[in-house]
C-alpha positions as CSV (number, residue, x, y, z in Angstrom):
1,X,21.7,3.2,-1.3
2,X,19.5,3.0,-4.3
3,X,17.0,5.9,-4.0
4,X,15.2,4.9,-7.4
5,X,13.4,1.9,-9.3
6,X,15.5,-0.2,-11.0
7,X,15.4,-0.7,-14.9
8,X,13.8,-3.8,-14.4
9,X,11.6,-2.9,-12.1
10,X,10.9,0.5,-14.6
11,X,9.9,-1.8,-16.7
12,X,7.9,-3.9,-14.8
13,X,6.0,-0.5,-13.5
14,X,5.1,0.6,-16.7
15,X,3.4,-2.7,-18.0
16,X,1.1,-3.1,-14.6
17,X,0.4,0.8,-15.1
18,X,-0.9,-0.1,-18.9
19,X,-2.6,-3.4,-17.6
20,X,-4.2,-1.6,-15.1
21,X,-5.1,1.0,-17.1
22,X,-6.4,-1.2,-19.8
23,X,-8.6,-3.1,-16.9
24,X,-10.3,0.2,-15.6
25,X,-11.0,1.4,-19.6
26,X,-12.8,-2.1,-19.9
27,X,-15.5,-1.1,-17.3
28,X,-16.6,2.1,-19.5
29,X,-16.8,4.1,-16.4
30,X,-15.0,5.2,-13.4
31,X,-17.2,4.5,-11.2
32,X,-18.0,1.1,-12.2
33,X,-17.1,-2.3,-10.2
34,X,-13.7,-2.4,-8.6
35,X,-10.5,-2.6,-11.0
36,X,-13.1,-2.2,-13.9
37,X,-14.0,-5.8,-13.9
38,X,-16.9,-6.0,-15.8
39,X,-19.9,-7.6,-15.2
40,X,-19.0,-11.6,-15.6
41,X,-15.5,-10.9,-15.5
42,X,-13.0,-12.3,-12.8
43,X,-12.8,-10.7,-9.4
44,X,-10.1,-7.7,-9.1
45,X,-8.4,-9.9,-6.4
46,X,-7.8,-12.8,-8.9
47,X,-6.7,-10.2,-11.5
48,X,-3.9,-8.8,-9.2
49,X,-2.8,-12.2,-8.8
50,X,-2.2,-12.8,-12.4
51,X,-0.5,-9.9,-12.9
52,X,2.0,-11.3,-10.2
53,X,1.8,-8.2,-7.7
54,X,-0.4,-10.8,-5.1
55,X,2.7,-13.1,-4.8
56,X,5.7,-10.3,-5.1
57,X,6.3,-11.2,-1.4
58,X,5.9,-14.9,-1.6
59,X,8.9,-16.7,-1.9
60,X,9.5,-18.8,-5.2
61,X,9.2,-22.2,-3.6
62,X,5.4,-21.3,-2.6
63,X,4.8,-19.9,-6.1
64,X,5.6,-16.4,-5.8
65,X,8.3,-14.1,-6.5
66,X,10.5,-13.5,-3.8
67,X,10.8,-10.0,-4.8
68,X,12.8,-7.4,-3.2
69,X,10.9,-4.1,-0.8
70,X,12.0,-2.1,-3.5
71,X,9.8,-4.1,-6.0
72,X,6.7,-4.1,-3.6
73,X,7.2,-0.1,-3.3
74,X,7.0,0.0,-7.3
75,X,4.1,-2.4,-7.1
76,X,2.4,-0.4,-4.9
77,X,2.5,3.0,-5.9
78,X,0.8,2.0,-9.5
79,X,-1.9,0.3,-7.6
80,X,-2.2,3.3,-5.6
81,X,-2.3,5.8,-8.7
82,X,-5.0,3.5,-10.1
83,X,-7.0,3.6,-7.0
84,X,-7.0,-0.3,-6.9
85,X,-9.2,-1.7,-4.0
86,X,-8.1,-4.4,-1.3
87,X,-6.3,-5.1,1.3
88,X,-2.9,-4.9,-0.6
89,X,-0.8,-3.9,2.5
90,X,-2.2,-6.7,4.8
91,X,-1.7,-9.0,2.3
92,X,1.8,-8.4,1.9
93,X,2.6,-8.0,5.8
94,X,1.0,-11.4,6.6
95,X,4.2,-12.7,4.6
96,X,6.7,-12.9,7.4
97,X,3.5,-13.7,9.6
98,X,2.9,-17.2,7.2
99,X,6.8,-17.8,6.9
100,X,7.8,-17.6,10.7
101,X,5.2,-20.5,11.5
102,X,7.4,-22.5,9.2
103,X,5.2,-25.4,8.8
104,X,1.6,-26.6,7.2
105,X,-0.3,-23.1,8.0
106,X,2.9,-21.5,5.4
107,X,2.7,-24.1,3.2
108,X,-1.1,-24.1,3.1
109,X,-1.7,-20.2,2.8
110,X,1.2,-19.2,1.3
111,X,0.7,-20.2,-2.3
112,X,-3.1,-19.0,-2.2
113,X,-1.9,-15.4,-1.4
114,X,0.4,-15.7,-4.4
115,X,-2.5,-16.9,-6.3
116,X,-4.8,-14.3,-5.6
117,X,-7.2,-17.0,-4.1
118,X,-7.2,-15.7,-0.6
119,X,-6.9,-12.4,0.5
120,X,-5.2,-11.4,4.8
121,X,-6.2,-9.1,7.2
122,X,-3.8,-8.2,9.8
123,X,-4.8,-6.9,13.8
124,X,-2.2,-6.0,16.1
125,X,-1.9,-2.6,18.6
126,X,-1.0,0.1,18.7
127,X,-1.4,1.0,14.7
128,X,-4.6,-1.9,13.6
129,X,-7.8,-2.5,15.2
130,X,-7.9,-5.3,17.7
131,X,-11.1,-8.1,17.4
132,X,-13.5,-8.0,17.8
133,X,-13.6,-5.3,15.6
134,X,-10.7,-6.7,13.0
135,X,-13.8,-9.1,11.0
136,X,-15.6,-6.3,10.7
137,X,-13.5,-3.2,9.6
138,X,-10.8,-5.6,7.7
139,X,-12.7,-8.6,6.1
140,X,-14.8,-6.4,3.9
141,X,-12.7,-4.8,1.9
142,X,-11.5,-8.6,0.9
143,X,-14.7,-9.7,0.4
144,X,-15.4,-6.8,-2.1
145,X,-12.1,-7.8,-4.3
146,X,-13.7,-11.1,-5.2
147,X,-11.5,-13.2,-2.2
148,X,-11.7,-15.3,0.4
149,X,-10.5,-13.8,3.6
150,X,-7.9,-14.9,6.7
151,X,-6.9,-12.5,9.6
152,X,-3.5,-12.6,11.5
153,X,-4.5,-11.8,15.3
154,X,-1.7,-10.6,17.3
155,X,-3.1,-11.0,21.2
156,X,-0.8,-10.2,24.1
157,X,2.2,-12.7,23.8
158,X,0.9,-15.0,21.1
159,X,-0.1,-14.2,17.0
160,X,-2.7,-16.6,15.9
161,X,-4.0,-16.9,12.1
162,X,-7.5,-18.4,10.9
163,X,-10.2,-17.2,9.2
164,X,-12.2,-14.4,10.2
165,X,-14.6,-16.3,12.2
166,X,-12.5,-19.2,14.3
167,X,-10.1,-18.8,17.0
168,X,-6.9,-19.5,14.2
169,X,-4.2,-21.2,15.1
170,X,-1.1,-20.0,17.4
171,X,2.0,-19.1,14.8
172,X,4.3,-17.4,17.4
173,X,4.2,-17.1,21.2
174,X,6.7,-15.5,23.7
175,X,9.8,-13.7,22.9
176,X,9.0,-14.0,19.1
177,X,5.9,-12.4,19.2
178,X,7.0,-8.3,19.2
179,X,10.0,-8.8,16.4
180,X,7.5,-10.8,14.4
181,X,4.8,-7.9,14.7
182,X,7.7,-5.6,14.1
183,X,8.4,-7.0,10.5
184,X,5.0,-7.4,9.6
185,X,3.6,-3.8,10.5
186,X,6.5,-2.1,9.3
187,X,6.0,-4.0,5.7
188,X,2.2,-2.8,5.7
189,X,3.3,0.5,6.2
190,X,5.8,1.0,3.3
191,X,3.5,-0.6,1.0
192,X,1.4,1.7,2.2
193,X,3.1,4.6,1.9
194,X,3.9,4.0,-1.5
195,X,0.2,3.4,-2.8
196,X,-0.2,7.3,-0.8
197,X,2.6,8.5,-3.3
198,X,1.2,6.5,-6.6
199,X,-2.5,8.3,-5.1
200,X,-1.1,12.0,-5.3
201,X,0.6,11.6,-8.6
202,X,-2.4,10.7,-10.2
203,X,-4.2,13.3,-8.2
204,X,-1.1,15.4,-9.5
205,X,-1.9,14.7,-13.1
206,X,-4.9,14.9,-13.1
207,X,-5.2,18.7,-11.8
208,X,-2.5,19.4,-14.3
209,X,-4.6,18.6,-17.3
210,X,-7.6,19.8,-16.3
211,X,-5.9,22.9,-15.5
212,X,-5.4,22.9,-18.6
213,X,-8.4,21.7,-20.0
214,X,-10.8,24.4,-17.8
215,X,-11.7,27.5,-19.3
216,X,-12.4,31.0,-17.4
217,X,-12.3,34.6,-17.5
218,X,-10.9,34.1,-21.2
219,X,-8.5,31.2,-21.2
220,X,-7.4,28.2,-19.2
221,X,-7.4,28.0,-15.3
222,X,-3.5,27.1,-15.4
223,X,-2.7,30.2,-16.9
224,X,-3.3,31.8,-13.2
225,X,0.1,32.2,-11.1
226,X,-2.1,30.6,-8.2
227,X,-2.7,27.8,-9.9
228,X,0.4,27.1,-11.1
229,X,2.2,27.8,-7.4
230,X,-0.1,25.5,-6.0
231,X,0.4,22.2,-8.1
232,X,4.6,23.3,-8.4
233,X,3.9,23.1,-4.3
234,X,2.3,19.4,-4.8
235,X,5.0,18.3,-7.2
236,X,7.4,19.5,-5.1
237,X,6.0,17.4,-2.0
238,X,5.8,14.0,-3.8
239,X,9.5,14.4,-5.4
240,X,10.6,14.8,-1.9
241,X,8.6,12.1,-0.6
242,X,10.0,9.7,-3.1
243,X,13.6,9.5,-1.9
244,X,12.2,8.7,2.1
245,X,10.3,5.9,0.4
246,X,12.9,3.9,-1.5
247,X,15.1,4.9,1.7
248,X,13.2,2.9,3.7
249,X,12.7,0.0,1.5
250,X,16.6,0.2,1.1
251,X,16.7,-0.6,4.5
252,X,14.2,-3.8,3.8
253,X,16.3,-5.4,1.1
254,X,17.0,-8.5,1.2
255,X,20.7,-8.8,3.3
256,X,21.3,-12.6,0.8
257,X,20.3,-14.1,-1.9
258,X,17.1,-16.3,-1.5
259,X,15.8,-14.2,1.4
260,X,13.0,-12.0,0.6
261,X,12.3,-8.5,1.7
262,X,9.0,-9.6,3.7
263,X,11.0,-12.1,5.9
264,X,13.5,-9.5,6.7
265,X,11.6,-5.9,7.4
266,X,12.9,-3.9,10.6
267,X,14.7,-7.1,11.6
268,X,16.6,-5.8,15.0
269,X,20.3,-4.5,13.8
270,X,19.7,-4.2,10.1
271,X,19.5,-0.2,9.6
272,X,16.5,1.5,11.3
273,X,13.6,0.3,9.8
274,X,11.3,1.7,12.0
275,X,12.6,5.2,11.9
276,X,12.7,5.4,8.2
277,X,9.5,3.4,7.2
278,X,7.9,6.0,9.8
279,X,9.4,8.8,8.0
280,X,8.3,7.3,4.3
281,X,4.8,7.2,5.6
282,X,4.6,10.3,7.4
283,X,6.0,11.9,4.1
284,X,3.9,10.5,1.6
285,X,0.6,10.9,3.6
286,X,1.4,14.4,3.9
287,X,2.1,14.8,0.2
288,X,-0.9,13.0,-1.0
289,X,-2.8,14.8,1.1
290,X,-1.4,18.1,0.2
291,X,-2.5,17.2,-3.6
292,X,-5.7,16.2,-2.5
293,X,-6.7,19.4,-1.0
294,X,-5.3,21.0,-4.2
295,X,-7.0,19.0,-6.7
296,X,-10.1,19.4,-4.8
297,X,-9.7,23.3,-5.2
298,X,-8.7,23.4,-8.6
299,X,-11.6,20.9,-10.3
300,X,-14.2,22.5,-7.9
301,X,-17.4,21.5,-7.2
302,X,-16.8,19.1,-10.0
303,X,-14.3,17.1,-7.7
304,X,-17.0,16.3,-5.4
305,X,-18.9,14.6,-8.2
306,X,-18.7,10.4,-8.0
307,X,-19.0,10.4,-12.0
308,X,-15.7,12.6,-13.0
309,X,-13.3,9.7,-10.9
310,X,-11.3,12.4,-8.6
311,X,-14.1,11.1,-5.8
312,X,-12.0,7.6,-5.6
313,X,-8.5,9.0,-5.1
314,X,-9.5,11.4,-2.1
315,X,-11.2,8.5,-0.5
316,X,-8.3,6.4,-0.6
317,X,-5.8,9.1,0.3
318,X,-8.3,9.9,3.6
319,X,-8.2,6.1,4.4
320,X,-4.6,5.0,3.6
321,X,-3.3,8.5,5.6
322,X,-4.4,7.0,8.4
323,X,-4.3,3.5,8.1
324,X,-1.1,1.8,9.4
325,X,-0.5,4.1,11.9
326,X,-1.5,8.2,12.1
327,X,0.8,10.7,11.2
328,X,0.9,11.5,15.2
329,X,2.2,7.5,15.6
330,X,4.7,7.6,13.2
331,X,6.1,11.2,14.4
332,X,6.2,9.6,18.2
333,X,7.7,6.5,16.5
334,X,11.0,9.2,14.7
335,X,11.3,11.0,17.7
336,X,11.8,8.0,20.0
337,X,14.5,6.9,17.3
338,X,15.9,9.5,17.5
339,X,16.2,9.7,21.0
340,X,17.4,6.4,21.7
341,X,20.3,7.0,18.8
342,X,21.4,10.3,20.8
């Protein structure tokens, strides 16, 4: 089991990390317009998808890259240590949702998620809202990345998908409905878990230097054995973290060649998907939480300041904790592994 990124996908890590990078120095300011488009510039949606990262889980044949859950964790985590906006995660886990149906609705929406032209919202109990609610708390956070929006329903016994204001169209019914749901929530959750891990290393780094930076009582802040416990206690937290993450997206790979990760997820008898992807997001919620509480102690009451740019990490780590199941969801969701494997 591969617990670490690839070379390749090193690679491809660092380049989105400078291109991202590169987009958000564009904007002049941290708290300018998502993914530091500038005014005029194309949307942040659009952006993402010529970088390649909205198509990862798009098979080739609809125009994406067929890419591996390994790929989609490295992905991830830089958007998440940029603080990208969007609905990354629902994107991605409306995948298996488009390639299940199997017919026009696939062969329609597929190649506009890998394009960056449309973005996907995703409702389904116990861990998303339900509608009517879904239009409202989903739909927004597409429209503010510059794209237009469709919403996989999941209603008792049938998954429909349309866009945010028809009824959609029935894509699974029956027996298929619960492993279908299955893959899809369980794919939103690792990608989610690994934008919480790229969130606390760049809440990491960032204490670090300013740490370094801040002056008191005669010399740098860092200096101070408190100080220095509590950010070896964050680092600590992610580096364990990290392993659970490309654990879990171990158990996602692809089992043959042409098969992508997103088609696959916590398919019944391949690993334990659920226990593990639970465990990856329990993991890196906590850790990025942990280094949010820590950065927000060590900048002070600079930290709470929307200008200095810590403000946009600790907002994302509060929503993404939560989002795609609780930490109390996921915990129930181990133990009843557990308890069925004993």
């Amino acid at each position: 089991m591969r617990l670490a990124p690839s070379a390749e996908e090193a690679a491809f890590a660092a380049s989105l990390h400078e291109a991202l990078g590169a987009a958000r120095a564009m904007s002049g300011a941290a708290s300018a317009a998502p993914f530091g488009a500038p005014s005029g510039a194309p949307s942040a949606w659009w952006r993402l998808g010529a970088l390649g990262v909205t198509g990862l889980a798009v098979p080739e044949r609809f125009g994406g890259a067929g890419a591996p859950a390994s790929a989609l964790v490295v992905a991830a985590e830089e958007l998440g240590h940029h603080a990208v906006p969007g609905p990354v995660a629902a994107s991605i886990a409306a995948v298996p949702v488009l390639l299940a149906e199997g017919g026009d609705l696939g062969a329609k929406w597929l190649p506009e998620l890998a394009a960056g032209r449309v973005a996907a919202a995703l409702t389904a109990p116990p861990w998303l809202p339900l509608e009517p609610d879904a239009a409202a708390a989903w739909m927004p956070e597409a429209a503010a990345a510059g794209a237009a929006g469709i919403v996989v329903r999941v209603e008792p016994g049938v998954v429909r998908l349309g866009a945010a204001d028809s009824a959609g169209d029935v894509v699974a019914e029956g027996p298929a409905v619960a492993p279908l749901v299955a893959r899809a929530l369980n794919l939103g959750a690792l990608v989610c878990a690994a934008q919480l891990l790229g969130l606390g290393r760049a809440m990491l780094e960032a204490s670090v230097a300013y740490a370094k930076a801040r002056e008191q009582f005669g010399g740098p802040i860092g200096r101070f054995q408190a100080v220095q416990h509590r950010l070896a206690d964050v680092a600590v937290g992610l580096e364990f973290a990290r392993p659970l993450l490309y654990a879990a997206a171990a158990v996602c790979e692809e089992p043959s060649a042409g098969t992508t990760a997103a088609a696959v997820v916590a398919e019944p008898g391949i690993g334990n998907a659920d226990r593990d992807v639970s465990a990856a997001k329990v993991a890196c919620g906590e850790a990025a939480h942990r280094a949010a509480r820590a950065a927000l102690q060590i900048h002070g009451a600079l930290g709470y300041t929307r200008e200095h740019g810590l403000e946009r990490w600790l907002t994302a780590t509060r929503v993404l904790r939560l989002a795609w199941g609780t930490p109390a969801q996921h915990r129930e969701r181990i133990m009843a592994e557990l308890a069925r494997e004993t």
